[in-house]
N, C-alpha and C positions, 0 to 999 in steps of 0.2 A: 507155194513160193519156196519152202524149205527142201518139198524136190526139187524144184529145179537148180535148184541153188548147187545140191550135193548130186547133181550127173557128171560126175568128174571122176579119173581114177585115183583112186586115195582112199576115198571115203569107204570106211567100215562102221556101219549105224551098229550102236551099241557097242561099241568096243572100245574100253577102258584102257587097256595093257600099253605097253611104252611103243610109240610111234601111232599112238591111234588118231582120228580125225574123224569122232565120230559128229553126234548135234551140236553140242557144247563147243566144239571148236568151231562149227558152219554159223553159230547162234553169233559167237565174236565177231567175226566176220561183216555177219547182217548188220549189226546193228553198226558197227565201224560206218560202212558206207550207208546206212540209212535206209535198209531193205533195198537197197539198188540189186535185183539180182546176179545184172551184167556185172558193176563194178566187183561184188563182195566173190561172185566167183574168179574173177580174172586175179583180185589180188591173192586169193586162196589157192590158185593154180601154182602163179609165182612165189608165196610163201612154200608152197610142196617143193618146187624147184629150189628153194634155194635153202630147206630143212634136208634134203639128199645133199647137197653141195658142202652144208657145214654137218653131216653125219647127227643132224639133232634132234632124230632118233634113239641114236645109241646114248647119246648124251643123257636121253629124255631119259632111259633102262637107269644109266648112274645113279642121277641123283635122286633116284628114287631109293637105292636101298645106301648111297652112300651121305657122310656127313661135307660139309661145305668146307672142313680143311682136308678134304681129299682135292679139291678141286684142282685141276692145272695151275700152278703160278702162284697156290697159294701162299705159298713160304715166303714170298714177297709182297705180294696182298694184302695178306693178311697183318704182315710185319708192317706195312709203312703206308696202308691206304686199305684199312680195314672198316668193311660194308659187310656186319653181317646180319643175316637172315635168322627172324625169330616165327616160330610154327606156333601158335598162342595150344592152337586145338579147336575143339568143338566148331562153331560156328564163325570162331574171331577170324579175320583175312590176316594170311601171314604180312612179315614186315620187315622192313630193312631199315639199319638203323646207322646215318653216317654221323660220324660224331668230326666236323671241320679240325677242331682243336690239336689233333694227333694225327690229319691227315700228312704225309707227306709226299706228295706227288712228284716232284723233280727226284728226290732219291728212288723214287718206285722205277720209274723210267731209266735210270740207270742200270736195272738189274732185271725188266724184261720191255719188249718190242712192245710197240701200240697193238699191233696182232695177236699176240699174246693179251694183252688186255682186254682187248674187245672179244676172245675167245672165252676169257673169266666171265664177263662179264656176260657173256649166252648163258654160262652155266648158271649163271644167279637169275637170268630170267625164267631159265627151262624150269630152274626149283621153283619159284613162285607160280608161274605158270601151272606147273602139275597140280600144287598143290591148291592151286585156287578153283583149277575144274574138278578136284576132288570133292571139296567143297559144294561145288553146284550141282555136280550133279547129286549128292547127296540131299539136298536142303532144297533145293529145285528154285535156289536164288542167284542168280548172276553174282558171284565171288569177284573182287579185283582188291591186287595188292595193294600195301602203302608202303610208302617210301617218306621215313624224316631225317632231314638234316639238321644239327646242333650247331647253327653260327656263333654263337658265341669262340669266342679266342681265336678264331678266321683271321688270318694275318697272309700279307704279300706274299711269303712264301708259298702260300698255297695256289700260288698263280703259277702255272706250267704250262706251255707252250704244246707241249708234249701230250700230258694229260689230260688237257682240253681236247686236240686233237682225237685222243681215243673215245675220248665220251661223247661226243659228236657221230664220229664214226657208230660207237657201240648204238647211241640213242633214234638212229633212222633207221637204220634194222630193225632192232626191236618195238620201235612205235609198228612201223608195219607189219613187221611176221607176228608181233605178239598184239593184236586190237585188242580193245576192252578188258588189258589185265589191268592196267594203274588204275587206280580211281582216285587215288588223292596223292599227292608229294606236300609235304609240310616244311615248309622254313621257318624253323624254329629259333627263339633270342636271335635277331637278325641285328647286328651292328648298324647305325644309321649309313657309316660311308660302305658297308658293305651291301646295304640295301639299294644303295647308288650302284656299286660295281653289278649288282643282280638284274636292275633293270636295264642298264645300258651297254651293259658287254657279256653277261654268260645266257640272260631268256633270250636275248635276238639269236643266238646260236644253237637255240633247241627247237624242236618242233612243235607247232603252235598247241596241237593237243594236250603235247605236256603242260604248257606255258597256263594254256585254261584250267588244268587239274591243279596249281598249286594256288597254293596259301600262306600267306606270309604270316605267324604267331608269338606271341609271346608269352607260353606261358611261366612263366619265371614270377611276370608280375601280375597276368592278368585272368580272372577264374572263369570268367569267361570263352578266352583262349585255349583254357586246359578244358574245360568243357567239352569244346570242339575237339580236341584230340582224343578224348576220351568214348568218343562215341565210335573212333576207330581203333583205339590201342587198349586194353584195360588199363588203370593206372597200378594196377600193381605189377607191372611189365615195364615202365616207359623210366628209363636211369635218370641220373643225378643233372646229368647232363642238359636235360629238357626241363626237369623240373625240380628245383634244388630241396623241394620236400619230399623228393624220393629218397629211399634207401638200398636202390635196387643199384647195382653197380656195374658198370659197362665192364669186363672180364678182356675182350678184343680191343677195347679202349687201351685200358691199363697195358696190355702188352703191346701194346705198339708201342706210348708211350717211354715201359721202360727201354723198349728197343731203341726209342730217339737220344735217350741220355746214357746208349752205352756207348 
């Protein structure tokens, strides 16, 4: 099956190096569509088409030796709608940590294009990406990132027209070119009305895959909760933000923040 799967041009079996496609990327694939050989190859032809069309390749070279405030658009990113990527090490799956509180999304859109966004936003898949088949292939476990959100202090403003728009755009691309890197998204202290606005206007705008990977958590108050997050993030990683008995402090939080009250 895994012949037939990889008689395509792309595939280089065993090769690690940046723009490779070797098991590990045909294994994502299979398992996306279910061992369907037809399907997993067709959509891995079209992901090759359209990783030439966005250069992410080269991109893939980047973020391998560079840090994520090198990335495109950072300077605004980073300042007003900061998502960043933690590398634990050993075996842990990297992680991205969005803190709602200090997001500001209408001022981000102000200062660069949804194309631009959606291009940041490859680069934060390429890095989790790399680093999660690093992982596998090392440990010879199927790696897939996590991604938690901090709702607590989620307020109106963080509704953007704009930014919704690009997450959309960013999140169908990347469910398809990138299968089986998310394993879990965590919504963390979730407001009750903002638990309303999650099921009724932002999961109907995502794709269903994601929608089945998340979890809604509280660990603030509940050990159970933190439990479950713990078996994906260590807790001497996961900031204040998530869990108000940490002492571990969001550093891209804080700067955004002081960037909102300048």
């Amino acid at each position: 099956m895994l012949a037939a799967a990889v008689n395509w041009p792309g595939f280089r079996a065993g090769s690690t190096g940046p723009g490779s496609h070797d098991e590990v990327f045909v294994l994502r694939f299979l398992l996306s569509h279910k061992f369907n050989v037809q399907e997993a190859s067709g959509a891995m032809r079209t992901t090759l088409a359209w990783r030439a069309r966005n250069r992410a390749d080269e991109i893939s070279a980047f973020v391998r030796s560079s840090p994520q405030s090198a990335f495109p658009a950072h300077e605004y990113v980073g300042r007003h709608f900061p998502t960043p990527i933690t590398v634990p090490g050993g075996d842990w799956p990297p992680f991205m940590l969005i803190n709602a509180a200090v997001l500001d999304p209408a001022e981000l859109m102000k200062h660069i294009s949804i194309e631009q966004y959606v291009v940041y936003s490859m680069y934060m898949s390429e890095k989790m990406a790399v680093t999660c088949d690093e992982i596998t292939r090392r440990t010879r476990r199927l790696c897939k990132a996590v991604r938690v959100i901090a709702m607590s202090g989620l307020r109106l403003k963080h509704a953007s027209m704009g930014s919704a728009g690009a997450a959309t755009a960013a999140a169908k691309d990347h469910v398809d070119c990138y299968p089986q890197n998310l394993g879990q998204l965590f919504l963390c202290n979730v407001p009750y009305a903002m638990k309303v606005v999650w099921d009724t206007a932002v999961a109907p705008l995502l794709p269903a895959r994601v929608v089945e990977k998340t979890a809604v958590l509280n660990p603030a108050i509940s050990s159970a909760d933190l439990d479950e997050l713990t078996d994906f993030i260590q807790l001497r990683l996961i900031p204040h933000a998530i869990y108000p008995g940490s002492t571990v402090v969001d550093a891209a939080a804080d700067e955004a923040a002081a960037s909102m009250a300048r």
